[in-house]
N, C-alpha and C positions, 0 to 999 in steps of 0.2 A: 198452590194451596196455602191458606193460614193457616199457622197453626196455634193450636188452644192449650196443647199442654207443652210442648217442647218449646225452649228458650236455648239461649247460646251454650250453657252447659247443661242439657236435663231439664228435670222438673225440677220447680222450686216456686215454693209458697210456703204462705203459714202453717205450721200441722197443725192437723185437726179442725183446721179450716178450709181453704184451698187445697191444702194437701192434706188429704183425709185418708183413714185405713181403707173407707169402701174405692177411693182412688187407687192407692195401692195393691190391694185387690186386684182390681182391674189390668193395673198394670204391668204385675207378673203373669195373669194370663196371654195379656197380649204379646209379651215378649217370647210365650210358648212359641204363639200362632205364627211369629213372624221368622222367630230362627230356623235353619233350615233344616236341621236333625229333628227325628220323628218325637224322641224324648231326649232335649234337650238337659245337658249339664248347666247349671246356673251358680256361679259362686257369688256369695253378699257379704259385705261389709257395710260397720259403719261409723259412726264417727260417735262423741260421748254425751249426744242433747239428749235429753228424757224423753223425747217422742220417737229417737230411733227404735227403740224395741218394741211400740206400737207396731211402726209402719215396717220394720223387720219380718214381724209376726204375719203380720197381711201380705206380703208382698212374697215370703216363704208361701203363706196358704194358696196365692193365687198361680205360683208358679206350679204347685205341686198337684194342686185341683185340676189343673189343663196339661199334664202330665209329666210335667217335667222333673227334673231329679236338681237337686238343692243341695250345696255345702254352703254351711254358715262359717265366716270367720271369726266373727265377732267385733270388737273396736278394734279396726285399724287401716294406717291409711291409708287413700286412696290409689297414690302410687302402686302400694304392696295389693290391693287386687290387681290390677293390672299383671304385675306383675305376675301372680299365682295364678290367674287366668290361664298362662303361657304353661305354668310348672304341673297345672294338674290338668291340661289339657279339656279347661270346661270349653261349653259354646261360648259364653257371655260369663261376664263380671258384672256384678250392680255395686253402687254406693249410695247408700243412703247418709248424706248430708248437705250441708248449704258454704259449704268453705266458712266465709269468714263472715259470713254472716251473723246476726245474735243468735240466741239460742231456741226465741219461740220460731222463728224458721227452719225448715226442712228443705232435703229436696232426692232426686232420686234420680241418678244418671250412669250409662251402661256404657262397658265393655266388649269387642265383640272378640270372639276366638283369637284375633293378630295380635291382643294385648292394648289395640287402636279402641279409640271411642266409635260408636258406631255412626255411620254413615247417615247424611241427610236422607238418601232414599229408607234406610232403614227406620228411622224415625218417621217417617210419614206414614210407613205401612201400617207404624203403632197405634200413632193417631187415628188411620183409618177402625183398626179395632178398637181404639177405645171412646170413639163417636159411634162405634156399632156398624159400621156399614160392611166391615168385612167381622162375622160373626167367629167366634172361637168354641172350639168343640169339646164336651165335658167328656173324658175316658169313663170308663166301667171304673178304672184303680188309680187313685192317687198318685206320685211320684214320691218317692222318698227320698227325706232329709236327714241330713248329717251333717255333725261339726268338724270344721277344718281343725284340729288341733296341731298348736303349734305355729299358726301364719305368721306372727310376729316373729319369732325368731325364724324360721324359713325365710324372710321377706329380709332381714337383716343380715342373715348368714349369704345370703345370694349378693346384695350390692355392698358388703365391706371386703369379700375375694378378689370385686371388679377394681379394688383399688390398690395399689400397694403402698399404704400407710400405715408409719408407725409415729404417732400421735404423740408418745411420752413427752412430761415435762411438759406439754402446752395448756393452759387454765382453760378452760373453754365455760362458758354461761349461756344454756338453755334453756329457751321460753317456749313450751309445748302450749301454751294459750287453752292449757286445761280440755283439751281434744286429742286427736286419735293418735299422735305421736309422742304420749304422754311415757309410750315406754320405749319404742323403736326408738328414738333419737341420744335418749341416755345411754341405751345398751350399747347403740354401734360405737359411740365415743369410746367409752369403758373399756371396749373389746380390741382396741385398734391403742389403747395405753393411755389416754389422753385424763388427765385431772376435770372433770365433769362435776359440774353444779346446777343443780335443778330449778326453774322456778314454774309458777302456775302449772304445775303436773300433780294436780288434786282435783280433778273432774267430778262433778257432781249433779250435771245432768242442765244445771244453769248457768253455769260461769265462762261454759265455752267464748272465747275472744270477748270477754265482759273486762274490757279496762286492758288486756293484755294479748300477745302473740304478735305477729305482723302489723296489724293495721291500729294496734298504740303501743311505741315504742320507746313510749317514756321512762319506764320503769328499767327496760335493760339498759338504755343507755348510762342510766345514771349509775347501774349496779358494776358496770362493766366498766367505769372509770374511776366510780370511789373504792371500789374493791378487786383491785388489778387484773383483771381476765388477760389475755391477749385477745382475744376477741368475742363478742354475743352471737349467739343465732335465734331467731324468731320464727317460728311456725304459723301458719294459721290452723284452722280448727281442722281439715283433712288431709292435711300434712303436704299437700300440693304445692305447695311454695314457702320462699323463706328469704328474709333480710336480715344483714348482719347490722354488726357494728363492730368498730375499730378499737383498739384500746384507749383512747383518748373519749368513749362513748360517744364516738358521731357515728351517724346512720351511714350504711351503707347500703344501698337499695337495688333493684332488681337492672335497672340500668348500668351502674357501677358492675355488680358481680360480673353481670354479660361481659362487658368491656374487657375485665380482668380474665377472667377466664377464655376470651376467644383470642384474647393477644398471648396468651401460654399453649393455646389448642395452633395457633399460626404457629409460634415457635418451635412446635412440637412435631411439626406437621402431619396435624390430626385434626383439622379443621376442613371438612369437605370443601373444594371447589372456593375458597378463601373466602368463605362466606357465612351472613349468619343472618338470619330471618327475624322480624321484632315487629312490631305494630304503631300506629300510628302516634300512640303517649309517648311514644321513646324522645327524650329529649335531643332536643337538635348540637348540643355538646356531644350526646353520643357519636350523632354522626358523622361532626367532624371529627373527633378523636381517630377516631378505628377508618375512616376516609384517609387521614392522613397514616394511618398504618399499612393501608394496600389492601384493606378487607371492605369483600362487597355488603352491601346490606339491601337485604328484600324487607318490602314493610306489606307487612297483613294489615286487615280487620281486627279490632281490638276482640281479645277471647284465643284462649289458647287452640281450640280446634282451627283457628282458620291460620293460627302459627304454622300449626302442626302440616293443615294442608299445602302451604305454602315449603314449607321443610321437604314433603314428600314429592310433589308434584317437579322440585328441581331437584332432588337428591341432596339437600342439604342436611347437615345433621345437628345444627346447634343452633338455637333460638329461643325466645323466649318474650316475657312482660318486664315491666318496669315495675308491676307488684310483686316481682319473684318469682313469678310461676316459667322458671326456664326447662326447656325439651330437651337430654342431651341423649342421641338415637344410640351414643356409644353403650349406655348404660339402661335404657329402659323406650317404653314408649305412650311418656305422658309426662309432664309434668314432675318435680318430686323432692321435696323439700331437702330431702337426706341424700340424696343423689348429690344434690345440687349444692351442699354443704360439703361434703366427702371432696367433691370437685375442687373447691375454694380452696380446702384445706390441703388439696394436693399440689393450687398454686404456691401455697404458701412456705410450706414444708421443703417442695422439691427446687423453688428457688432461692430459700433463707430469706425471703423480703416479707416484712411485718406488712398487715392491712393495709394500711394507714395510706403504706409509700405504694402500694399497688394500686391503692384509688383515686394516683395521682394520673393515671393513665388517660380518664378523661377529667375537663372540666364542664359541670351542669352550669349552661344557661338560667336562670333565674324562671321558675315557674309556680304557676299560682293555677291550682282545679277546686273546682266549685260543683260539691254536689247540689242542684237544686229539685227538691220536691213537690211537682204541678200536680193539677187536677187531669191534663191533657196530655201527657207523655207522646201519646199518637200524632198529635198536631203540629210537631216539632215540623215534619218535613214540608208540610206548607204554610206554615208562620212567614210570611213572607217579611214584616216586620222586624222578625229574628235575622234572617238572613239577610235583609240590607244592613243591619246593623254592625254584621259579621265582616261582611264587604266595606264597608266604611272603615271600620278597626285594620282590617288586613292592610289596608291602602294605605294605611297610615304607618304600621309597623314596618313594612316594606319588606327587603332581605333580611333582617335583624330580629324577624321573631312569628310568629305562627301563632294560628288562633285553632284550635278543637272543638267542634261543639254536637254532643249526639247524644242519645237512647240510651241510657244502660239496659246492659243483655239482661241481669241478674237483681237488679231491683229499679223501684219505679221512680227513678231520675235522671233527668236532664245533666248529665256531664260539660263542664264548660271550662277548657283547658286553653291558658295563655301562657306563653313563653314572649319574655322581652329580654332588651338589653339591660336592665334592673328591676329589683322587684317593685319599686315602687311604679313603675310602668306598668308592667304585670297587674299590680292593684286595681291603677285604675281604668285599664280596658280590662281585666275581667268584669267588673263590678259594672260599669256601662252597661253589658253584653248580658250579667245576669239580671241586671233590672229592668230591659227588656223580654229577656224570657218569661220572669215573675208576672210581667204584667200583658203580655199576650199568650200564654199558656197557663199562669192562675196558678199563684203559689202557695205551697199548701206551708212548708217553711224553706230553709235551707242550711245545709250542713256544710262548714268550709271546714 
């Protein structure tokens, strides 16, 4: 089955456009019809764009119209429903947001009872309700809504127990990217001793990941080295993920953290089955690094659910993106920015080795991604033009470097990923590879 509203993570579209209140509507009804308790429990959250409390309101109305029973959290992140899914024992969690998307985007994506994102079958049944073919039934009585008061500190208080850290004396510089971990991420540093300095934690409904959080890291880099941190953390807008940097202000990214943190989870021996799951971006520096460590690596589908399925299906417990979005099953079951910070800072702390020397563990291969913006995203897979071009580059790169080229899950471009033995290689087989895309799939622009 196609499907029209479900993508790699949720719904996601423009609000108020593609993603509209009468959508939302819709889509808490369906989520009645397909859970299996007669009146389902549904907890919501959300993140701090100005169309959340639109598509909040509707999607409260729709759950509660088709009977089901609603606790609100109000902004916060993603992880922490998940997480309070578990603690208040609802059917399902929702999140209303678009990660690190701008802010005139939305999106809307569920929880099921295990604290797990819901299942593909589970997501079809939705689609089937909300193309109408399998109809949803209106009660005589509404469902009643109530505020979760308190989730942020509940959601903080539950993963700074799971850690045994004591922080003091360490600077730390935090970029909440003006979204949902604008207060969770300062609190847990504060509470654990640590010297905490705020940046873009003034949300105003537009600013989310505008210039700032994970996905531009200009700002902390520079703040974290003119003004001595020991190290940054960067958020994106639903608190799902995070990159650092070292006190010298160099990035350190979702590939690095991985490496760092699964060569302390081997030492520890608390690394499932010497292994760690990661997706196809992962640079090929990572694999030799941690290859020459003795740790296995399984590669998914780019998108954290098919990490995750990958994680469960072998019992693995630690995995993750190269944009930060790492799964560790020790501490939760998704994704999680402050998770996944807490972690870092427990390699750091419990081995006395500053960032810098710990993300000497791998070295990155030279890589260059190309978002490109076509009129044709769909035609990617028989552009046959694209793929000899791809086959040509590959033949040429030989063992020394890999080419990526596909669909983004989550907005409408052509991803076009080279890894060579220097960047200037990199340059110019990507750039080859996207000026053939551009001109057999119809470029609208492109974002490097």
């Amino acid at each position: 089955m196609t499907r029209k509203f479900f993508g790699t993570d949720g719904i996601r579209g423009v609000a108020n456009q593609a993603l509209s209140a009468d959508l939302a509507l819709a889509v808490g009804r369906a989520a009645v019809a397909v859970l299996p308790s007669e009146s389902p429990l549904v907890l919501i959250g959300r993140d701090t764009r100005m169309s959340g409390p639109m598509l909040e309101a509707a999607l409260v109305a729709g759950v509660s119209s088709a009977g089901g029973r609603v606790l609100q959290a109000g902004v916060i992140p993603t992880p922490a429903v998940a997480s309070l899914v578990l603690e208040t024992g609802a059917d399902a969690g929702v999140v209303i947001s678009a990660s690190h998307n701008p802010y005139q985007d939305n999106g809307i994506k569920f929880f099921g009872s295990s604290g797990f994102k819901l299942t593909d079958g589970q997501e079809r049944e939705m689609e089937l309700c909300l193309e109408g073919v399998e109809a949803t039934e209106t009660p005589s009585n509404p469902g009643p809504v109530d505020m979760l008061n308190g989730a942020v500190d509940a959601y903080v208080d539950k993963l700074v127990t799971r850690f045994d850290l004591d922080l003091s004396g360490l600077r730390i510089l935090a970029d909440c990217a003006n979204g949902a971990t604008y207060r969770s991420s300062p609190l847990a540093f504060s509470r654990l001793g640590a010297d905490v300095s705020v940046i873009n934690n003034e949300p105003d409904g537009f600013n989310i990941n505008d210039n700032c959080g994970s996905t531009h890291m200009e700002q902390i880099c520079r703040l974290v080295r003119e003004d001595g941190y020991d190290l940054g953390l960067a958020y994106d807008g639903d608190g799902d993920r995070v990159l650092a940097v070292d006190a010298d202000g160099r990035l350190v990214d979702g590939d690095f953290i991985m490496a760092i943190c699964a060569k302390y989870l081997l030492d520890q021996g608390k690394l499932p089955k010497n292994t760690i799951v990661t997706t196809v971006m992962t640079n090929l520096g990572f694999h030799l690094a941690l290859g020459a460590l003795g740790i296995d690596i399984k590669t998914a589908a780019v998108g954290d659910r098919y990490v995750l399925e990958e994680m469960l299906a072998g019992g693995y417990g630690f995995g993750g993106e190269q944009s930060g979005h790492l799964i560790n099953l020790e501490t939760g079951t998704t994704g999680d920015g402050l998770g996944t910070s807490l972690l870092l800072l427990e390699v750091m702390t419990k081995t006395g080795v500053p960032l810098a020397e710990l993300a000497r563990v791998m070295k990155r291969l030279p890589q260059k991604l190309v978002n490109v913006r076509v009129e044709n995203m769909d035609g990617l897979e028989s552009a046959a033009a694209v793929w000899d071009k791809i086959g040509e580059e590959t033949a040429r790169l030989g063992d020394s470097g890999r080419i990526l080229v596909r669909p983004s899950g989550t907005e409408p471009v052509v991803r076009v990923m080279v890894e060579a033995a220097s960047s200037e290689l990199c340059d110019e087989v990507c750039g080859r590879i996207v000026t053939v895309v551009e001109q057999t799939l119809g470029a609208i622009n492109c974002d490097i």
